[in-house]
N, C-alpha and C positions, 0 to 999 in steps of 0.2 A: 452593522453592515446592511445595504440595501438592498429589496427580492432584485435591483437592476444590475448587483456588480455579476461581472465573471464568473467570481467563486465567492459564494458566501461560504462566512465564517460564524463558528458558534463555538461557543465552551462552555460545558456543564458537568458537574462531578467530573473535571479532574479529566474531561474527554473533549480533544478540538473537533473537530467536524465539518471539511471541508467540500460544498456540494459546488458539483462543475456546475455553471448554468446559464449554460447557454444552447438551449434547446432545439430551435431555428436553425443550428448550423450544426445539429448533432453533436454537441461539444468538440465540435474537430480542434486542432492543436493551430489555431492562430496564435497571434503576438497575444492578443489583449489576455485570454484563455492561459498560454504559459506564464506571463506577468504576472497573472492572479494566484496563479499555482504557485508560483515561488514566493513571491510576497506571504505567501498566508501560510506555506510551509516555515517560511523561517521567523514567520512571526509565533508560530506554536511550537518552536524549536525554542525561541527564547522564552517563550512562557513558562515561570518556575508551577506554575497551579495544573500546567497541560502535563500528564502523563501517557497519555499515548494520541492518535491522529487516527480519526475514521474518512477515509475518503469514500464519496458518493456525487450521485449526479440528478441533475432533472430528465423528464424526457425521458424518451424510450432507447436511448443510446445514451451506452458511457462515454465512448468517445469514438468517433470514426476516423481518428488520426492525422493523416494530415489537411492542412484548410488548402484544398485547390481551388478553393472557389473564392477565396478571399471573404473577411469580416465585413467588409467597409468601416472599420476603426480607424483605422489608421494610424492605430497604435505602434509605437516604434520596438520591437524586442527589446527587454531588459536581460532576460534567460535564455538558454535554448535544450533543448530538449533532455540531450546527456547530465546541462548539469541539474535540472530538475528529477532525474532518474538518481543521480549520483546524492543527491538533498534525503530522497525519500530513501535510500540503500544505509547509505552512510551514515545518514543523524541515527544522533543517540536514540529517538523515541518510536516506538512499534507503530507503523501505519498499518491500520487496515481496509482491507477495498468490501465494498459494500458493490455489486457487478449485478444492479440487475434489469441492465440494457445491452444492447449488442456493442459489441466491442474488437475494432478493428486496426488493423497499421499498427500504428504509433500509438494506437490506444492500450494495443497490446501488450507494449510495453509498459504504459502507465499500469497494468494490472498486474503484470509479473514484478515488476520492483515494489508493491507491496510484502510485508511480512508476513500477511496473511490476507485473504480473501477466500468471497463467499459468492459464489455464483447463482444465479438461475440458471435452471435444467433446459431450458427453453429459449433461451437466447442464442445467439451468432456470435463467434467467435471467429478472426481467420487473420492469418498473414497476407494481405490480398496486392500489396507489392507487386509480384512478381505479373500482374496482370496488366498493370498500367505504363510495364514495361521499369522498375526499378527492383529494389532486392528490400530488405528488413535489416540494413545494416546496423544501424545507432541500438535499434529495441534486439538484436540478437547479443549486446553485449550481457541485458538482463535474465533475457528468458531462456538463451540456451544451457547455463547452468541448471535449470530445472528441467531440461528434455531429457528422452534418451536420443541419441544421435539419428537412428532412424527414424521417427517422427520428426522429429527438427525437419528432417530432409524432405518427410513425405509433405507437410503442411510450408515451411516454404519454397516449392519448389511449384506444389500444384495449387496454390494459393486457396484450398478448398475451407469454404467456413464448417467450423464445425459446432456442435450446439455444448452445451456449458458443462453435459455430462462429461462430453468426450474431453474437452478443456482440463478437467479434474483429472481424468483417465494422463492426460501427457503431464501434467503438475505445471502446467499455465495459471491454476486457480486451484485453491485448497480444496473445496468441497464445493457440489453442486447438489440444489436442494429442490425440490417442488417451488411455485409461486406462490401456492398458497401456503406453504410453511415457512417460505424465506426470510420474514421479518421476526418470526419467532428464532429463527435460527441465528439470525444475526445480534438480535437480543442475547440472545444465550453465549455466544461466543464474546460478546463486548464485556458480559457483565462476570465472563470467568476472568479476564485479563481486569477488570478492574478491582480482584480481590486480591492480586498481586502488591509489590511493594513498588512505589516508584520506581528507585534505585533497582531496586532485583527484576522490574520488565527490561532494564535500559540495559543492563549486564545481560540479561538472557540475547537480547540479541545483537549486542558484540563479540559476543562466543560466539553464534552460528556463524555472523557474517565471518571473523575471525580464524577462527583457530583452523578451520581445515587448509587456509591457504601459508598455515606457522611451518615453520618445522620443530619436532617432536618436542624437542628439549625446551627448545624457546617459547614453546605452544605450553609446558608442563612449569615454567617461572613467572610467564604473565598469567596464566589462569591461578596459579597458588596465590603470585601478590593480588589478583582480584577477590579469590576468596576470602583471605584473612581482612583484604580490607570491609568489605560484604560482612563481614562475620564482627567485626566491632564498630557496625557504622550503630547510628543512633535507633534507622529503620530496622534493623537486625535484633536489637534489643529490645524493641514494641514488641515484633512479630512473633520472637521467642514469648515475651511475656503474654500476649494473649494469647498465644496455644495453652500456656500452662494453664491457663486460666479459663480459659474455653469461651474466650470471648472474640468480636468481628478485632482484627487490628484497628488502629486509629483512623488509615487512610482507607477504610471500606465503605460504603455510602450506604445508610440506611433504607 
């Protein structure tokens, strides 16, 4: 992939790595920008060697949302926003947001439909809609699941940026860290999910997305048939034998 496309792509140990990059127009959410984001999600979607998705960005902004100002691409959309939200919710594999630029609009939503993300303490966050005279409609389908209803309400109503601590504080963003520890931090969270099973990262979050929207019974048939089947897959029988054994699984990177 070239440092000039959209979104560069990488895979190493078993990790895709998609950096938005398009600097110059603050990663705002043009054609060219979603193009590259769907493209390279479902290309690490098909990838059998890709076990989970790191998304990050160039620049001092992850994404400022939407492009008012136009690329000059003039690239036609292939995607649009929902189903790129729906891509990174929905697939089987755990994306995670690497967040350590400001991050606005529709960017906002790119960082809540992550499964996990890691902020800086020091960056802008905001629902900033409501100033340009529109609302946060498409990205409230993501992020309000993780609000409490009054913050939802306070942040967008008064379109107030807030910084990455407070982000964490409403569960916009998992945890918000110092700048100077961020990259140790993100280290340390990539490299706990990489000592996972393939299989068993992809199951863990089909449960979450899942089961709280089942009901009871039908929540307590598909999670049994996930288990038994988890329980004599081939990963199952590695994982079991290197505990007993006290050694890394096969799928853990030296």
């Amino acid at each position: 992939m070239k440092p000039s496309e959209p979104v560069i792509y990488d895979v190493a140990g078993g990790i895709a790595t998609l950096t938005m990059n398009r600097p110059h127009n603050r990663n705002a959410l043009s054609a060219e920008l979603i193009n590259g984001l769907g493209d390279r999600l479902q290309e690490a979607a098909a990838d059998a060697d890709v076990r989970f998705i790191v998304l990050t960005h160039t620049g001092s902004t992850f994404c400022a949302g939407a492009d008012l100002k136009g690329d000059g691409s003039g690239e036609r959309p292939r995607y649009n926003l929902p189903e790129i939200l729906n891509i990174m919710q929905n697939g089987d594999k755990p994306v995670i947001g690497k967040i350590s630029g400001h991050c606005m609009g529709g960017g906002v939503g790119l960082a809540a439909a992550c499964d996990l993300s890691i902020a800086m303490e020091d960056i802008a966050i905001g629902f900033t809609e409501v100033r340009i005279g529109v609302a946060p409609a498409i990205i409230s389908v993501v992020c309000l699941p993780k609000m409490r209803e009054g913050d939802a309400m306070d942040l967008f109503l008064s379109g107030e940026k807030i910084s990455g601590i407070r982000a964490a504080e409403v569960g916009l963003v998992n945890k918000a860290v110092p700048r100077a520890d961020y990259e140790r931090a993100c280290d340390g969270l990539i490299g706990k999910l990489a000592r996972g099973g393939p299989l068993a990262l992809m199951a863990c979050k089909s449960l979450v997305r899942r089961v709280s929207a089942m009901e009871r019974n039908a929540a307590f048939e598909w999670t049994a048939k996930l288990s038994a089947d988890l329980f004599q897959s081939e990963e199952a029988a590695e994982g079991i034998a290197a505990f007993r054994e006290k050694r890394p699984a096969a799928w853990v990177e030296d």
